[in-house]
C-alpha positions as CSV (number, residue, x, y, z in Angstrom):
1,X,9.0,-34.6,6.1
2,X,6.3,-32.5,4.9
3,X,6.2,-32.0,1.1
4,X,4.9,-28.9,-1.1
5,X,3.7,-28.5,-4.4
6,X,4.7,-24.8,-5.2
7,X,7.5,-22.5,-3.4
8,X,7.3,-18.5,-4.4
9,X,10.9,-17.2,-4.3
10,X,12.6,-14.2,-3.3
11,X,14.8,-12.9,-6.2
12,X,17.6,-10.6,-5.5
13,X,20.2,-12.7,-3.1
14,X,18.1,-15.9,-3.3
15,X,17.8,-17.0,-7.5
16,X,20.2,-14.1,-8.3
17,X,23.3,-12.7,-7.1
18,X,22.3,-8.1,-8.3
19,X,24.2,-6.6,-5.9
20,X,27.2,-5.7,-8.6
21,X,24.6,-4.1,-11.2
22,X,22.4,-2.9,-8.1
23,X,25.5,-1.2,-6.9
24,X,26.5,0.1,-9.9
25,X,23.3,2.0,-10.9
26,X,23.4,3.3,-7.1
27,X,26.6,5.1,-7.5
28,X,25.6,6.2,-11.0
29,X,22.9,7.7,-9.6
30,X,25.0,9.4,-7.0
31,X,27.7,10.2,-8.8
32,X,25.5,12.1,-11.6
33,X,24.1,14.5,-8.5
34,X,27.9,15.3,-7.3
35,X,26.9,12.3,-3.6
36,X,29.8,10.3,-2.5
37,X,29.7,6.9,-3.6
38,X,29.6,3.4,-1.7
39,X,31.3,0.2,-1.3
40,X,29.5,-2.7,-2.9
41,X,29.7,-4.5,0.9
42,X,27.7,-0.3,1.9
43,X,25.2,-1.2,-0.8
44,X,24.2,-4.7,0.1
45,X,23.7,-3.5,3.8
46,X,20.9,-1.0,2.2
47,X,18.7,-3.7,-0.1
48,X,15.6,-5.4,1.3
49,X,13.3,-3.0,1.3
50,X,12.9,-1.9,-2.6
51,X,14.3,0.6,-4.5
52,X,13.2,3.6,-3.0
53,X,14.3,3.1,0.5
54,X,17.7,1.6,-1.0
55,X,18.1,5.3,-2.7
56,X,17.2,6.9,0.4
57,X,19.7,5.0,2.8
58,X,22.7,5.8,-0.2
59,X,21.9,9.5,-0.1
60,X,23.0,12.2,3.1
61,X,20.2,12.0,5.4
62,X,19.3,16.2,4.6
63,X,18.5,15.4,1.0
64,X,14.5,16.4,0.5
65,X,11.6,14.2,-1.3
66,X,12.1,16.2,-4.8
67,X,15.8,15.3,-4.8
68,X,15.7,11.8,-4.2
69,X,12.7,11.4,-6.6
70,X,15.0,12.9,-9.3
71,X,17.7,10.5,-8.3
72,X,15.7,7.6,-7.8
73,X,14.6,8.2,-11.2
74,X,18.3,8.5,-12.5
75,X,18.7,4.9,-11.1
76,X,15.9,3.0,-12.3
77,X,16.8,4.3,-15.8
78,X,20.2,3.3,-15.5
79,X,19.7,0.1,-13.8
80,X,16.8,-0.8,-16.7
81,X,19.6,-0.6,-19.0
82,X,22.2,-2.2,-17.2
83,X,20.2,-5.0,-15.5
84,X,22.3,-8.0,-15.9
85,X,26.0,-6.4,-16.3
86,X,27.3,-8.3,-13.7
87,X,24.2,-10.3,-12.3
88,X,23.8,-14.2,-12.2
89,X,22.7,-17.0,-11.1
90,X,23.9,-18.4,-7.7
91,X,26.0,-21.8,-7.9
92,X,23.3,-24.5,-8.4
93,X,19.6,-22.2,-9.2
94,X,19.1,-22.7,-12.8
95,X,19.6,-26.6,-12.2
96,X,17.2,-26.3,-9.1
97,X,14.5,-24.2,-10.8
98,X,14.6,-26.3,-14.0
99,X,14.5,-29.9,-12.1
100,X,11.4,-28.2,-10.2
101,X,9.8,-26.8,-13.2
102,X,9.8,-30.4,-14.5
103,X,8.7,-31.9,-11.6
104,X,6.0,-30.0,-12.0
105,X,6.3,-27.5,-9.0
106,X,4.5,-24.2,-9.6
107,X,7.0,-21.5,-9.1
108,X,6.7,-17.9,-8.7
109,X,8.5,-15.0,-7.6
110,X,7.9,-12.8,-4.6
111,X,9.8,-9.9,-4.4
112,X,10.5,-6.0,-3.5
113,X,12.3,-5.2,-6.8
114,X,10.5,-2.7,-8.8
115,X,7.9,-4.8,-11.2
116,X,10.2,-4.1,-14.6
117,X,13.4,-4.7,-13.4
118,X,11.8,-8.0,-11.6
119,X,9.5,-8.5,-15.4
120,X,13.3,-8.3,-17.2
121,X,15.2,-10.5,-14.5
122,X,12.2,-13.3,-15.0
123,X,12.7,-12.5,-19.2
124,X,16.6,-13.2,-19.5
125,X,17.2,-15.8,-16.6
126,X,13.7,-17.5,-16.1
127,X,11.8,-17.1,-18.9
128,X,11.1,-21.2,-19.4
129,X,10.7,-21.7,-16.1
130,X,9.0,-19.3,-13.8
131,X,5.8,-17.6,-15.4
132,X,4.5,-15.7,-12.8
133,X,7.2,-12.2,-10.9
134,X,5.6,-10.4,-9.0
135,X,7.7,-6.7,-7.8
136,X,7.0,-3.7,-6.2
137,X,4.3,-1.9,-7.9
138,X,1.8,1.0,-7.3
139,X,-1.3,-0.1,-5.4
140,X,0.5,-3.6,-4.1
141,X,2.1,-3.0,-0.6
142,X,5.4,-4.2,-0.4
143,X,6.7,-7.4,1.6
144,X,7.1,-8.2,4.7
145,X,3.0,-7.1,3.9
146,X,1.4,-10.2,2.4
147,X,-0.4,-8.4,-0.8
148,X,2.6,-10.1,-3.2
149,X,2.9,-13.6,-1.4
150,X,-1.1,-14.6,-1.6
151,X,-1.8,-12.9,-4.7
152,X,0.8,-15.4,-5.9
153,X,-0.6,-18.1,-4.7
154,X,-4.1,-16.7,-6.2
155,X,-1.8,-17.0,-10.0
156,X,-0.5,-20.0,-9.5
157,X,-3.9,-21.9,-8.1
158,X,-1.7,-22.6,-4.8
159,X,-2.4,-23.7,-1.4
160,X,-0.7,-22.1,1.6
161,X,-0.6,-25.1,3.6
162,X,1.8,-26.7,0.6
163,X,3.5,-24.0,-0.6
164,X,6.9,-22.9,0.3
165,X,8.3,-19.9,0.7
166,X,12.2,-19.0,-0.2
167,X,14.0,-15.7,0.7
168,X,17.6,-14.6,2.2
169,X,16.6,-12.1,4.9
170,X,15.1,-10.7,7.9
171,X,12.1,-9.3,5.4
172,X,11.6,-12.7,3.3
173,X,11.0,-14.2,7.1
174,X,8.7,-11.6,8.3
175,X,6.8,-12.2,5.0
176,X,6.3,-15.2,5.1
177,X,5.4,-15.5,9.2
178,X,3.0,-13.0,8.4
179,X,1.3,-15.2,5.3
180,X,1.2,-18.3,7.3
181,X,4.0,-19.6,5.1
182,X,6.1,-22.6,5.8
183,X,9.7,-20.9,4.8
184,X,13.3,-22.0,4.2
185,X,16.1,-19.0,4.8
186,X,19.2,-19.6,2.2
187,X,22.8,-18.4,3.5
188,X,24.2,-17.3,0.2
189,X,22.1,-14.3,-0.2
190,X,22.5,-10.6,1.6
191,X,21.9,-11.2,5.2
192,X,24.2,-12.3,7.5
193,X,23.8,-15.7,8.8
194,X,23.6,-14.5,12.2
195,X,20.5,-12.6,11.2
196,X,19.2,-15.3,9.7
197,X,19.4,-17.7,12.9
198,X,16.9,-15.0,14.6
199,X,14.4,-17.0,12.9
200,X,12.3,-20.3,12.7
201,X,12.5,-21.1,9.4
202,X,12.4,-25.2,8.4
203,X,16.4,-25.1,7.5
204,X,18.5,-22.5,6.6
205,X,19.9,-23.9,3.3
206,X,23.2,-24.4,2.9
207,X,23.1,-25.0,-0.8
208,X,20.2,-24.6,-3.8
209,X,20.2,-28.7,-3.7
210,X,19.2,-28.5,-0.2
211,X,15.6,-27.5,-1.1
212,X,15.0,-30.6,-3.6
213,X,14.4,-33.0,-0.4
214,X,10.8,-30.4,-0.2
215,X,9.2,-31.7,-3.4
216,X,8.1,-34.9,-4.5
């Protein structure tokens, strides 16, 4: 079995479980501009794609750019302050990322999440762990494009060819097919599993212990 020495993870629905606070500053957002609401299981059908196409999908489809910028802002300022209401780790990630970190793995995270929300996320649940997050920001195209993934690997002083890539969805495999990244698909995150098995991903993982076998 081939081994790697560095795996860049996707975030939301892979290390974390943000759909409650996600969901939350959604229909704060809508709520505070008089827009119906959604369903938590409506709001994790939306996510993937960052936080302003997750505004977009939530609002009615006549709402104009100037509107959803003013409601999109509404969000993020909510969400900043609400970040980890209801948001954890998934059974099993702190001990992975932790046995990994001393292993001496070099760990990163890839993801669409908008770079403060990702920079606070990293500061309360990885801070000891995983130095480098890197989110959606102005100037980096967002994944499935590859600018996040290999400027990663340019932080960390990683090689593609034994680095490992780590996502829940349809995007996270995209990504990483389109950075020449071996990948591993987890089945606890967002995406249905069905999706998931449209892919050639190593293994879908079953469990975070299922990755340990990857690392020496």
């Amino acid at each position: 079995m081939k081994k790697y020495n560095a795996v860049l993870f996707d975030l939301d629905g892979t290390l974390l479980n943000t759909i409650g606070d996600l969901a939350g500053a959604v229909n704060h957002a809508l709520r505070t501009f008089g827009y119906p609401e959604h369903s938590v299981e409506e709001v994790t059908t939306m996510v993937g794609n960052g936080i302003r196409k997750l505004v977009e999908r939530a609002l009615p489809s006549d709402v104009d750019e100037q509107k959803l910028d003013e409601v999109l802002a509404c969000f993020v300022e909510y969400y900043i302050a609400h970040v980890a209401v209801k948001t954890d780790y998934y059974p099993g990630i702190r001990e992975l990322v932790k046995i990994l970190h001393d292993k001496g793995v070099k760990l990163a995270i890839v993801s669409n999440k908008f770079q403060a929300g990702c920079d606070e996320l990293r500061e309360r649940f990885f801070a000891d762990t995983i130095m480098v997050a890197l989110g959606d920001e102005k100037g980096r195209t967002r994944k499935p494009a590859t600018d996040a993934p290999f400027l990663a690997l340019q932080e960390l002083g990683a090689e593609r060819q034994a680095t490992l890539y780590v996502g829940d969805s349809q995007v996270d495999a995209q990504t990483a097919e389109n950075a020449g990244l071996d990948y591993v698909l987890v089945s606890w995150g967002f995406c249905p599993r069905a999706d998931l098995e449209k892919w050639n991903p190593v293994e879908i993982a079953e469990n975070p212990a299922d990755l340990l076998k990857y690392f020496s």
